[in-house]
C-alpha positions as CSV (number, residue, x, y, z in Angstrom):
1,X,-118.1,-60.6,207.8
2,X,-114.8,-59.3,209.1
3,X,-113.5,-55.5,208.3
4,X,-109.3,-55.7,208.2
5,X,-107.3,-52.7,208.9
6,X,-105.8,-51.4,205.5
7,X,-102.1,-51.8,205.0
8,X,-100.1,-48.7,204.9
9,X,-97.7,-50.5,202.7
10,X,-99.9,-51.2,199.6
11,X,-97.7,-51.5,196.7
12,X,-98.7,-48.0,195.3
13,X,-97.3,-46.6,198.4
14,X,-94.1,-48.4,198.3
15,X,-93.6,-47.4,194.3
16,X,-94.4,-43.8,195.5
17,X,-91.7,-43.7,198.0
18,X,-89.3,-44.7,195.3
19,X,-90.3,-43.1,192.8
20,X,-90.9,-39.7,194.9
21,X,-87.5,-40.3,196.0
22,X,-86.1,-40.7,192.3
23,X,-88.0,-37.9,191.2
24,X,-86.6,-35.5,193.7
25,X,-83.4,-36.6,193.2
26,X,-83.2,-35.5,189.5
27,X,-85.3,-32.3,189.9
28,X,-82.2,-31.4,192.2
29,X,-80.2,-32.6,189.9
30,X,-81.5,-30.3,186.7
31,X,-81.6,-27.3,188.9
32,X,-77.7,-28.3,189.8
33,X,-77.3,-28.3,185.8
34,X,-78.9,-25.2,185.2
35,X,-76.5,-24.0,188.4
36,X,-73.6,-25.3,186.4
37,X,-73.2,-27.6,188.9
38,X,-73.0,-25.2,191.7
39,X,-74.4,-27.0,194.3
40,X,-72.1,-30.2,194.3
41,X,-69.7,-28.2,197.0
42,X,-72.7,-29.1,199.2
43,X,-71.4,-32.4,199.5
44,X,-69.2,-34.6,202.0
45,X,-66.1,-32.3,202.3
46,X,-63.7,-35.3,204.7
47,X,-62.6,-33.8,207.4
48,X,-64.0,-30.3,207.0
49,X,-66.2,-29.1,209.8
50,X,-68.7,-27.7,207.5
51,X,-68.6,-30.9,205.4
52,X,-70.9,-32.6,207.7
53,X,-73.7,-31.0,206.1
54,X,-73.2,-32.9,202.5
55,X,-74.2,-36.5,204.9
56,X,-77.5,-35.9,203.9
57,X,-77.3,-34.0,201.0
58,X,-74.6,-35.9,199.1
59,X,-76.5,-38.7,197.9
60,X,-79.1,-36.3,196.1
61,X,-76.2,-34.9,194.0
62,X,-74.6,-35.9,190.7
63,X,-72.1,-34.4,188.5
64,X,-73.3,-32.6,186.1
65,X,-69.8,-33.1,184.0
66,X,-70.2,-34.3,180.1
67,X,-68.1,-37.6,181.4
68,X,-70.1,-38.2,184.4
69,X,-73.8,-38.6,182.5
70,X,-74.3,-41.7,183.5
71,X,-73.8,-41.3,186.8
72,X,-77.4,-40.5,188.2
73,X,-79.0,-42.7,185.6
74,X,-77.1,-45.6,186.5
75,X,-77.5,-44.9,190.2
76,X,-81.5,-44.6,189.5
77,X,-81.6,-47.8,187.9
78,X,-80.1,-49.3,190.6
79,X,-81.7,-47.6,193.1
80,X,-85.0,-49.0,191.5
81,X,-83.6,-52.4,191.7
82,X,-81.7,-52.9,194.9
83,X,-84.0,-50.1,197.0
84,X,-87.3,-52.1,195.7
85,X,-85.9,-55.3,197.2
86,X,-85.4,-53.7,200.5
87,X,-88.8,-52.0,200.4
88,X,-90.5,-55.6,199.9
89,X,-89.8,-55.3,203.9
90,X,-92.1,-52.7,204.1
91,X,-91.5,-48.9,204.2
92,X,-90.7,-48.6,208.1
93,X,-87.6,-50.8,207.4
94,X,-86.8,-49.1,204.1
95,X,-86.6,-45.9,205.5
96,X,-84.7,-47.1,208.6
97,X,-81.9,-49.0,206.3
98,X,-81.6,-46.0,204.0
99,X,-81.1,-43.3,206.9
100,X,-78.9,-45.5,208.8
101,X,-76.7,-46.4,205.7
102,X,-76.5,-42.7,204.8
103,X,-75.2,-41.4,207.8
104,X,-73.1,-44.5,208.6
105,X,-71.6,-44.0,204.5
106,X,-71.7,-40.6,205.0
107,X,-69.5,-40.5,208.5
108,X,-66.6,-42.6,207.3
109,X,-66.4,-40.7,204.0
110,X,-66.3,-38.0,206.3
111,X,-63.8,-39.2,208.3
112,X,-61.6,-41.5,205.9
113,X,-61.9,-39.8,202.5
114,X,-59.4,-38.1,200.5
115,X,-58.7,-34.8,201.5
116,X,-59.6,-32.2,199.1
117,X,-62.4,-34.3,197.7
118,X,-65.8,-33.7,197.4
119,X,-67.9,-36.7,197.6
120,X,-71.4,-36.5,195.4
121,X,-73.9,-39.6,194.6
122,X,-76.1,-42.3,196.2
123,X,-73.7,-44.9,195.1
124,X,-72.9,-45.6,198.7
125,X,-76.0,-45.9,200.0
126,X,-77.1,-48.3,197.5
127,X,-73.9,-50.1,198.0
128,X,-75.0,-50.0,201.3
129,X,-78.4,-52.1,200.2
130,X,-76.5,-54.9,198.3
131,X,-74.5,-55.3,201.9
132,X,-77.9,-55.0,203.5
133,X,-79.9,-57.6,201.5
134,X,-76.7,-60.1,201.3
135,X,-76.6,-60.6,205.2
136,X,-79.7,-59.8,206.7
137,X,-81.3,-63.1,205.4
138,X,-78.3,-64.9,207.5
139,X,-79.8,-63.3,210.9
140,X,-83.4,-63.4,209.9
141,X,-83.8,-66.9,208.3
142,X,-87.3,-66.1,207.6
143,X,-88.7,-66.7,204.2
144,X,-88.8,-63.1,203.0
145,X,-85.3,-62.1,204.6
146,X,-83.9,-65.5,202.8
147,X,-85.7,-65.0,199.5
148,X,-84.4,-61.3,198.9
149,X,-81.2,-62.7,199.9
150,X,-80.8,-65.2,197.6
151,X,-82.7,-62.7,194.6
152,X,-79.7,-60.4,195.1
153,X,-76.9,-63.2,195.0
154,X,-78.7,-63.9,191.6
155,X,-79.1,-60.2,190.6
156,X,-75.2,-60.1,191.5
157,X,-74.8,-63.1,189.4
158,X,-77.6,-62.5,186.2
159,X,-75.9,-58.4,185.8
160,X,-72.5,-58.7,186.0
161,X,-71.3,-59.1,189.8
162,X,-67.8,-58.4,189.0
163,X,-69.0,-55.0,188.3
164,X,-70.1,-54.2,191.6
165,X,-67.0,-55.8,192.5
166,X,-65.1,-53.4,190.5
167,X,-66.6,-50.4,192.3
168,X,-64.2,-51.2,195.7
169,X,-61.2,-51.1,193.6
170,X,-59.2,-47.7,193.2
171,X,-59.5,-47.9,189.4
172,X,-60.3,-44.5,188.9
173,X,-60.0,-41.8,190.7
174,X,-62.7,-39.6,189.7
175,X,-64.5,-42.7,191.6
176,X,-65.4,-42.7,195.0
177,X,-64.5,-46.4,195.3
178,X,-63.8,-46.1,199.2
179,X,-67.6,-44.8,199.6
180,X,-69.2,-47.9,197.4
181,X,-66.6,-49.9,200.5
182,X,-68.2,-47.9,203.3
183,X,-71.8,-48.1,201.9
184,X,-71.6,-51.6,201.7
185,X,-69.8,-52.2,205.1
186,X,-73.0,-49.6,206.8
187,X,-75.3,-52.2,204.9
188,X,-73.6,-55.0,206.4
189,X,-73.6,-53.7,209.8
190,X,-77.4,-52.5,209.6
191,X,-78.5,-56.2,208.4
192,X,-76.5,-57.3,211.5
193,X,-78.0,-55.0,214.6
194,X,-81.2,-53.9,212.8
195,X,-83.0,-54.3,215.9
196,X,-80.5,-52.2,217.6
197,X,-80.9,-49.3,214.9
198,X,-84.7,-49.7,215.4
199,X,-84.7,-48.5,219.0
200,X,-83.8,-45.0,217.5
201,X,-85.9,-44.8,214.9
């Protein structure tokens, strides 16, 4: 008889992290309601000194306008989708992709954003997981890496692809389509140098 060491990525501790990330996310967000949306100037301010601090904040906030309630359900949905498909790689590398999409979104929204803008919602960073999941089986070419690549290239296909293709184009400008761009681009570049990212965290 052999004892194993126990996993520490059992599948209820993987749904925990998401979910205790979802959850947080829309406590903050009812408190921002109940704040009539007060805290939303928390978030990425471009080219504001004190607009650094909305990097890590911004994607925990939604609007709390009439015409924006879909935006944190939509985003949670997706989040559930394309953020379980990079936790299949196990919670290390989830949290590693996530940070470093965050603050690599975060920075160029930062730095190339409209001015006078305030930049809200984890649309970026999960952006920034499609971008992750569509390359990274390219430079792996293991069977996981290929199999989550080729699941999102059918999830792109299956729920409407052109509409996360529509989220780069400046159709709206209550939309932060250049953050969906940079999101994606940080996913890209984390699924290219992930090893490089992984001597930092």
């Amino acid at each position: 008889m052999e004892v194993l060491p126990g996993s520490a990525d059992s599948l209820i501790d993987r749904v925990a992290v998401l979910g205790t990330i979802a959850a947080s996310t829309w406590i903050v967000h009812f408190y921002n309601f109940l704040m009539g949306g007060a805290l939303n100037t928390l978030g990425i301010r471009p080219r504001v000194l004190t607009g650094l601090i909305g990097i890590p904040l911004a994607p925990f906030l939604h609007s709390t306008e009439k015409d924006s309630l879909g935006h944190l359900p939509g985003n949670t949905g997706a989040f559930f989708m394309l953020g379980g498909l990079v936790l299949l790689r196990g919670i290390s590398d989830f949290v590693l992709v996530s940070i470093v999409i965050m603050l690599l979104e975060g920075f160029a929204s930062w730095l190339l954003g409209r001015a006078n803008a305030i930049y809200i919602g984890a649309s970026g960073v999960i952006y920034g997981y499609g971008g992750f999941l569509l390359l990274r089986g390219y430079f792996e070419r293991n069977g996981l890496s290929l199999l989550l690549t080729v699941m999102m290239l059918v999830m792109l296909v299956a729920y409407e692809g052109g509409a996360f293709l529509q989220g780069f184009l400046p159709s709206n400008k209550r939309v932060a389509w250049e953050g969906h761009l940079f999101g994606f681009i940080a996913g890209l570049l984390v699924a290219r140098y992930l090893e490089f990212w992984k001597l930092f965290f």
